[in-house]
N, CA and C atoms as a LAMMPS dump frame, in Angstrom:
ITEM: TIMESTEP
0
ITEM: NUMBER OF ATOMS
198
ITEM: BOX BOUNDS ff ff ff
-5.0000000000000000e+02 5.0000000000000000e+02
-5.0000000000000000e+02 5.0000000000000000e+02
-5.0000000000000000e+02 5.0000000000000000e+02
ITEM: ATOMS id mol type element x y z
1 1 1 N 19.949 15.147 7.502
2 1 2 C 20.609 13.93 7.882
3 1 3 C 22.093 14.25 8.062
4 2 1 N 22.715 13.576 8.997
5 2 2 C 24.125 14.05 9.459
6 2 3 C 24.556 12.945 9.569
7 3 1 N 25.883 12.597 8.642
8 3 2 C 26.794 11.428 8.591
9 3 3 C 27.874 11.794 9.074
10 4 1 N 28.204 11.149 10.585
11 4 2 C 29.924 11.483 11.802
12 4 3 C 30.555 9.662 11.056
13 5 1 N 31.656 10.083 10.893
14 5 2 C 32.729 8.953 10.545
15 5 3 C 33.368 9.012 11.912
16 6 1 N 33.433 7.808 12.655
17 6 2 C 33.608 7.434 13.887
18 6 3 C 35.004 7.183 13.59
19 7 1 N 35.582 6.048 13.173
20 7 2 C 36.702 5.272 12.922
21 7 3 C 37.685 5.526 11.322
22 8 1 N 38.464 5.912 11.005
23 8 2 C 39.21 5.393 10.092
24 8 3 C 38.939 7.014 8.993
25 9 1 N 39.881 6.8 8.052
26 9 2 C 39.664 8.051 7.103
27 9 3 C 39.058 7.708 5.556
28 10 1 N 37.204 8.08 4.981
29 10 2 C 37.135 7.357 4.345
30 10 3 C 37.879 8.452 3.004
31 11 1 N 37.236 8.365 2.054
32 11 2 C 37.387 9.131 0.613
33 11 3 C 36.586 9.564 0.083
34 12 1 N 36.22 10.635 -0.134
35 12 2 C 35.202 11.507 -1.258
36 12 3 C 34.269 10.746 -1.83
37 13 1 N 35.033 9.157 -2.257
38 13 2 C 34.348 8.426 -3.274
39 13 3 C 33.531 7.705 -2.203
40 14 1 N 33.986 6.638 -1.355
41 14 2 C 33.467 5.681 0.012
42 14 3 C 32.511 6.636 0.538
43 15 1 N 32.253 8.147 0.75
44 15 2 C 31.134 8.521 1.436
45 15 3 C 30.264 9.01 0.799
46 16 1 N 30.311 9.514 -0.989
47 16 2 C 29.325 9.489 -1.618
48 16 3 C 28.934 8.061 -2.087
49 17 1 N 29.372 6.933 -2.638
50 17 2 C 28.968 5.68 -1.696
51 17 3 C 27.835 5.252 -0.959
52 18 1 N 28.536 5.64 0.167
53 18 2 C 27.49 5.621 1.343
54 18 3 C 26.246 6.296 1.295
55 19 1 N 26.667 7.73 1.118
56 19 2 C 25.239 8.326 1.045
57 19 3 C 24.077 7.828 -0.119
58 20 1 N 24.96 7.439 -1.314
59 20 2 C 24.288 7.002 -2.321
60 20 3 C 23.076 5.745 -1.628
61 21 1 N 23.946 4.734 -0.636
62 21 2 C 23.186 4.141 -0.49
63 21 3 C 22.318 4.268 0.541
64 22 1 N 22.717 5.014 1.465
65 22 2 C 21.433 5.417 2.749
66 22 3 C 19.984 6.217 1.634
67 23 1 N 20.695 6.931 0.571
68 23 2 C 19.147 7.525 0.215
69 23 3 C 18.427 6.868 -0.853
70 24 1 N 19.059 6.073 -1.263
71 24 2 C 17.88 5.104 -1.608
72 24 3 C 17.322 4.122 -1.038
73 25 1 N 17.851 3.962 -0.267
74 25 2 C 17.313 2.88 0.925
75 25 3 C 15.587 3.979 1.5
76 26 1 N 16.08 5.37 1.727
77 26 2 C 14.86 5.781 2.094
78 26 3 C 13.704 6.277 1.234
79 27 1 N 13.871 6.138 -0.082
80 27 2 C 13.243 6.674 -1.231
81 27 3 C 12.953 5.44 -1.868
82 28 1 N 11.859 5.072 -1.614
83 28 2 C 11.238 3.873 -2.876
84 28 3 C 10.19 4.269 -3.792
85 29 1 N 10.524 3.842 -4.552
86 29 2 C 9.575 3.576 -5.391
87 29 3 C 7.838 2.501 -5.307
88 30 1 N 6.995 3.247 -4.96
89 30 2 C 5.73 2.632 -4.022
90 30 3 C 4.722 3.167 -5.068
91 31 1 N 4.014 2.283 -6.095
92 31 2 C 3.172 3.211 -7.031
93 31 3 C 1.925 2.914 -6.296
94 32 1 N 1.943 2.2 -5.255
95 32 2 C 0.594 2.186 -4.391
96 32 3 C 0.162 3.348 -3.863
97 33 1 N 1.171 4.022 -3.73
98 33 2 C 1.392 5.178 -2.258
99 33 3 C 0.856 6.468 -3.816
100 34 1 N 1.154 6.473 -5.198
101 34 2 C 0.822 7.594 -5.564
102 34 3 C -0.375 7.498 -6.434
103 35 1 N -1.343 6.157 -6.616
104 35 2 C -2.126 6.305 -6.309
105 35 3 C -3.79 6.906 -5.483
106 36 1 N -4.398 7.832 -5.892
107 36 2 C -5.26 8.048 -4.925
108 36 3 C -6.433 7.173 -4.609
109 37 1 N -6.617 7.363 -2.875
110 37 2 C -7.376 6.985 -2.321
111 37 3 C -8.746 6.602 -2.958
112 38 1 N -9.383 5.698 -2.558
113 38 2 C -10.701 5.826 -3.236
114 38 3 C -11.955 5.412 -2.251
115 39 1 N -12.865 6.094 -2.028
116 39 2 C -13.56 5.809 -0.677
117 39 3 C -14.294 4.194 -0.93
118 40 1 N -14.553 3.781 0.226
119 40 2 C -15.567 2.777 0.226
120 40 3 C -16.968 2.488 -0.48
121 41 1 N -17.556 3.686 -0.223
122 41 2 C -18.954 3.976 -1.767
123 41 3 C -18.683 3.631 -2.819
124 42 1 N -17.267 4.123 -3.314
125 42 2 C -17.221 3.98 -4.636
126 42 3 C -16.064 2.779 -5.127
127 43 1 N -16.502 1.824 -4.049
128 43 2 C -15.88 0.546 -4.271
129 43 3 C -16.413 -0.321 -5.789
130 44 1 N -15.428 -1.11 -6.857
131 44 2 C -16.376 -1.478 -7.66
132 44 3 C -17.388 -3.214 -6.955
133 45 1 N -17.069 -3.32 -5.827
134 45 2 C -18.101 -4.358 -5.383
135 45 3 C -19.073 -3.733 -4.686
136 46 1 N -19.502 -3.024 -4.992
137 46 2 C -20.073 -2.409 -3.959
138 46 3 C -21.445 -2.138 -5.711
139 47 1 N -20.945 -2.224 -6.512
140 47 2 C -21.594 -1.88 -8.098
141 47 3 C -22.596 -3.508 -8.184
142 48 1 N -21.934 -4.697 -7.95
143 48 2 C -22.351 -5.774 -8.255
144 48 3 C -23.495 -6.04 -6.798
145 49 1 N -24.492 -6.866 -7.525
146 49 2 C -25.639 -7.291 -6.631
147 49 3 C -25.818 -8.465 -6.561
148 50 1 N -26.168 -9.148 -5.194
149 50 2 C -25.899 -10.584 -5.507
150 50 3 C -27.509 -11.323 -5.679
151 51 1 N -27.285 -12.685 -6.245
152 51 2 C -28.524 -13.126 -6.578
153 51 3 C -29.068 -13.369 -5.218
154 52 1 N -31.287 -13.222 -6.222
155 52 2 C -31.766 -13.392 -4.967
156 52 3 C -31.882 -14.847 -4.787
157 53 1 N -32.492 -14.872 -3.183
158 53 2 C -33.153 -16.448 -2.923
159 53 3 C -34.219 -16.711 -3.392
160 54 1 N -34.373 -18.018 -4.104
161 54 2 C -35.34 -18.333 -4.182
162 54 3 C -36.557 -19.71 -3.645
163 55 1 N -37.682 -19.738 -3.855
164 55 2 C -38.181 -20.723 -3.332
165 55 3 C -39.173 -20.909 -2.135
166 56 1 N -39.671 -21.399 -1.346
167 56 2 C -40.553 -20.947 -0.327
168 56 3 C -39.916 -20.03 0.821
169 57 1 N -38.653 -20.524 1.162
170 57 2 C -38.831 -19.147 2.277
171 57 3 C -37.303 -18.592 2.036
172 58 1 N -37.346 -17.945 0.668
173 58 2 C -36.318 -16.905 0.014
174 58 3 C -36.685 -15.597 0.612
175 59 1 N -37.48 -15.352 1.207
176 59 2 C -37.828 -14.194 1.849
177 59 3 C -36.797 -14.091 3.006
178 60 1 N -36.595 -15.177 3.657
179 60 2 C -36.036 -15.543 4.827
180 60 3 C -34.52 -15.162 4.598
181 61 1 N -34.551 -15.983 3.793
182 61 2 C -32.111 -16.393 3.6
183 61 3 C -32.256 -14.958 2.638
184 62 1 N -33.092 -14.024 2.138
185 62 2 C -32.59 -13.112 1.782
186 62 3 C -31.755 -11.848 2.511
187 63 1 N -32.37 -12.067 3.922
188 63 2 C -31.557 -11.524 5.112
189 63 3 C -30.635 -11.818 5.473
190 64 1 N -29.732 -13.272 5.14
191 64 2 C -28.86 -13.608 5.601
192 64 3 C -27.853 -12.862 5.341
193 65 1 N -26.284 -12.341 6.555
194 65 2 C -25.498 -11.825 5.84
195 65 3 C -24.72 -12.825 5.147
196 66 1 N -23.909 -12.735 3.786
197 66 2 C -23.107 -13.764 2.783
198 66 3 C -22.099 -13.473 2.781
């Protein structure tokens, strides 16, 4: 990364400053991101089963998608 001062003369202090704040601006803190992935199979809804139908034609609405 390359910081050009266009205008004016800053100070040692004003451009560590600055940089201070451009790099945290690009560095967050994301505990989603260091988390790992976890595939779809091993989803925990994917563990739960849903009730069946019942009644004369539970055979039927058991096909339904829910």
């Amino acid at each position: 990364m390359t910081i050009n001062v266009v205008r004016g003369d800053p100070s040692a202090e004003e451009l560590a400053a600055v940089v201070t704040v451009l790099l945290s601006a690009t560095v967050t803190a994301d505990p989603a991101r260091d988390r790992p992935q976890t595939s779809a199979w091993a989803a925990p809804h994917r563990v739960l089963r849903t009730a069946h139908a019942y009644g004369r034609v539970g055979w039927r609405a058991s096909s339904f998608p829910r």
